[in-house]
PATIBA-65245 format. One line per 10 residues: number of its first residue (from 1); for each residue x, y, z of C-alpha. Coordinates in steps of 0.2 Angstrom, whole numbers, plus 5000, padded with zeros to 4 digits. Example, Ala and Ser with C-alpha at 12.3 -4.5 7.8 and 13.67 -1.06 7.14 Angstrom:
2
1	5062:4978:5039  5068:4995:5036;
This chain:
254
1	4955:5099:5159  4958:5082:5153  4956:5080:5134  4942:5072:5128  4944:5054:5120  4939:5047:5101  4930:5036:5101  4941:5025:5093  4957:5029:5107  4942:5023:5120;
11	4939:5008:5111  4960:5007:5107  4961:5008:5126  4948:4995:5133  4956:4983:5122  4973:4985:5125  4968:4986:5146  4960:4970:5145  4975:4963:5135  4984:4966:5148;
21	4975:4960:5162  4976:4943:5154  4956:4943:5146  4965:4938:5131  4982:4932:5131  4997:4931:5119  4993:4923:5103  4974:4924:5105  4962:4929:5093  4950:4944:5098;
31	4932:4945:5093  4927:4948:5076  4924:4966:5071  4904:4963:5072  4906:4957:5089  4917:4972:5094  4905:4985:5086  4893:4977:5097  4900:4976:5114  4907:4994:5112;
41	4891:4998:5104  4901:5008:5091  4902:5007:5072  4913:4995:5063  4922:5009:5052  4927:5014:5071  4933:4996:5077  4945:4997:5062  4951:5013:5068  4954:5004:5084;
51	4963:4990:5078  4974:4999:5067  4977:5012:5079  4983:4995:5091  4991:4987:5077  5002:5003:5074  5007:5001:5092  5011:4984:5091  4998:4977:5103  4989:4967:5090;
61	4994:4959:5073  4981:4956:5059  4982:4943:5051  4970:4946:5033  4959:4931:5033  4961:4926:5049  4957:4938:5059  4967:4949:5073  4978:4944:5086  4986:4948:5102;
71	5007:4949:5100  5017:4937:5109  5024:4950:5116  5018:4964:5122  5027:4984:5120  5029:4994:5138  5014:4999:5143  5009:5018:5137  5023:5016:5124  5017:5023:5106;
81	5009:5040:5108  4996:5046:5099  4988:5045:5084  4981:5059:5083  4962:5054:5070  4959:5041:5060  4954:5043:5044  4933:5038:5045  4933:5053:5060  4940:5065:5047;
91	4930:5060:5033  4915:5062:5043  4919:5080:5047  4924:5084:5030  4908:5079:5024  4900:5092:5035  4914:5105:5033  4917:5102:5014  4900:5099:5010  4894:5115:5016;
101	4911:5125:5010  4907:5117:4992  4887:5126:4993  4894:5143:4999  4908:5143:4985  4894:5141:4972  4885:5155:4978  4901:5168:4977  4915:5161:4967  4923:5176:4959;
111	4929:5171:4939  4946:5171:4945  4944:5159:4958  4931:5147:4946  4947:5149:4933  4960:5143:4945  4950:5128:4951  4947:5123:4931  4966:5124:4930  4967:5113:4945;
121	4954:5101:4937  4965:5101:4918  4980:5097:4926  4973:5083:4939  4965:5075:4922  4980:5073:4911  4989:5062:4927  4993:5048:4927  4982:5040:4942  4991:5039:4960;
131	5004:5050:4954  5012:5063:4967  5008:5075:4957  4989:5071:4957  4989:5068:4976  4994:5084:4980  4980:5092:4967  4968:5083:4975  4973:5094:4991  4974:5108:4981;
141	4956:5108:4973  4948:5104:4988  4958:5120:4996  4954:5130:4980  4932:5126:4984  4936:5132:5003  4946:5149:4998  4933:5154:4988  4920:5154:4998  4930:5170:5004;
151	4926:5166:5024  4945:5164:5031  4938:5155:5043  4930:5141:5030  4947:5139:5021  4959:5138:5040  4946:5124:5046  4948:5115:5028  4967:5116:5028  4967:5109:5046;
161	4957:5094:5041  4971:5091:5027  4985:5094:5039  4978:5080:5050  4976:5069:5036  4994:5070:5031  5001:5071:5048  4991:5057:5057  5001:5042:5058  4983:5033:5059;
171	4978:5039:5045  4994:5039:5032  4994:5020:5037  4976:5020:5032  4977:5028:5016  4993:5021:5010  4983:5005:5011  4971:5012:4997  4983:5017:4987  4994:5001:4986;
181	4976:4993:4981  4975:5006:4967  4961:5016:4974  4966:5033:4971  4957:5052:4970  4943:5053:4955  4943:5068:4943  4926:5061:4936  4921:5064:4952  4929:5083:4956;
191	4922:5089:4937  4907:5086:4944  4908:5096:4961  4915:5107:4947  4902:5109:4935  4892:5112:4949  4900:5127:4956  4902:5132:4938  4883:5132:4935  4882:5141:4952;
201	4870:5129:4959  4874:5127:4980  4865:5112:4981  4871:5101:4970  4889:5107:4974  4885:5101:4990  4878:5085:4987  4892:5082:4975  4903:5085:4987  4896:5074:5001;
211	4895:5059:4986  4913:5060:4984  4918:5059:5001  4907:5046:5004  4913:5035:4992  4929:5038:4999  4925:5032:5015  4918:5018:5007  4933:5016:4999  4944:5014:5014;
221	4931:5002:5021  4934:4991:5005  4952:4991:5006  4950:4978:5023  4940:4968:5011  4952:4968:4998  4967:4965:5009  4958:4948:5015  4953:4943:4999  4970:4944:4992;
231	4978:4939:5007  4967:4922:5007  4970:4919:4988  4988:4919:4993  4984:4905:5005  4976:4895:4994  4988:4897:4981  5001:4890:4993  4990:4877:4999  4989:4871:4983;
241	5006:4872:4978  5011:4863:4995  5000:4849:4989  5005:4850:4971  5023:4848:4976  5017:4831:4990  5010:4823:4975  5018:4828:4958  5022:4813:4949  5042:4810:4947;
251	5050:4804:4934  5055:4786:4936  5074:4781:4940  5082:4768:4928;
């Protein structure tokens, strides 16, 4: 049975065939993402995908503030592999998966299991952010909420959505972005899902949940922005010294 596509691998694989029947050439500049989302008539968080998932495999180079461009040359065609899920798909099935988990484990935490995830908590507090340290926490709280909902089940599905999002080239690359930008996990925002597990109250775990992972979805979406922002002020910043340099007054000679 053939495996069903992501939506962003369909997307990844239109573009890249109609690289390569010549709709747009070497050095040309595809659409803008609003256009794409359009066209495919998917979201823009999945266009990104897309283009990242292309620009891994060397078929596309994006340049911040300018926009995204075929390579001059292009790799074998199938080269690459791949990529396994990018990270909007995942954060979108965690906020299903980890919503819920966070509701159940309100409802039948055991003391133990409430006093390992405050250790957890402590500990991810007292970092420094964007440690190592506090990266791997973070996996380990949101672990701690799935094993003690005491369903094995809840907990393997959990841990597989981790695995993916460390072992996904697509979407390392996409959250390496955000944390050269500084965005980083949140413990304001775990002692909340916290204090609501503590205070036993499923619904608010689980709309705490769901409002963390939410933001970090948004989160990734605003690394884009920021790369063009900066990307562009380093232009301009060049563009001026180039100019400044042309027309710096020199000292006269004797």
């Amino acid at each position: 049975m053939t495996e069903r596509l992501k939506l962003y691998q369909r997307v990844a694989q239109e573009l890249e065939a109609a690289i390569r029947k010549g709709v747009y050439q070497p050095g040309a500049r595809l659409p803008a993402e609003r256009v794409l989302a359009e066209d495919f008539k998917v979201s823009r968080p999945t266009i990104r995908e897309a283009v990242i998932a292309m620009e891994i495999r060397k078929i596309v180079e994006v340049v911040h503030g300018s926009g995204v461009f075929v390579v001059e040359r292009l790799p074998e065609d199938g080269a690459g592999g791949e990529l396994n899920v990018g990270a909007f798909e995942l954060i979108e099935a965690r906020i299903m998966f980890e919503g819920e988990a966070a509701g159940l484990a309100a409802s039948v935490i055991t003391p133990e299991a409430l006093a390992t995830l405050a250790d957890l908590l402590a500990r991810m507090e007292s970092l420094s952010p964007g440690s190592d340290e506090e990266l791997g926490l973070d996996r380990r709280f949101h672990l701690a909420i799935a094993e003690a909902t005491q369903n094995t089940l809840v907990a393997q599905s959990v841990e597989h959505m981790w695995d993916l999002r460390e072992n996904s080239e697509l979407c390392r690359h996409m959250f390496e972005q955000a944390r050269q930008v500084g965005i980083v996990p949140r413990p304001e925002e775990h002692r909340q899902i916290y204090e609501a597990i503590a205070r036993r109250d499923p619904q608010a775990a689980r709309e705490a949940m769901r409002a963390h992972l939410v933001r970090v979805s948004e989160d990734l979406l605003q690394v884009t922005e920021l790369e063009m922002i900066e990307q562009a002020r380093r232009a301009i910043k060049e563009q001026r010294q180039r100019i400044g340099g042309r027309h710096a007054i020199r000292p006269a000679t004797a």
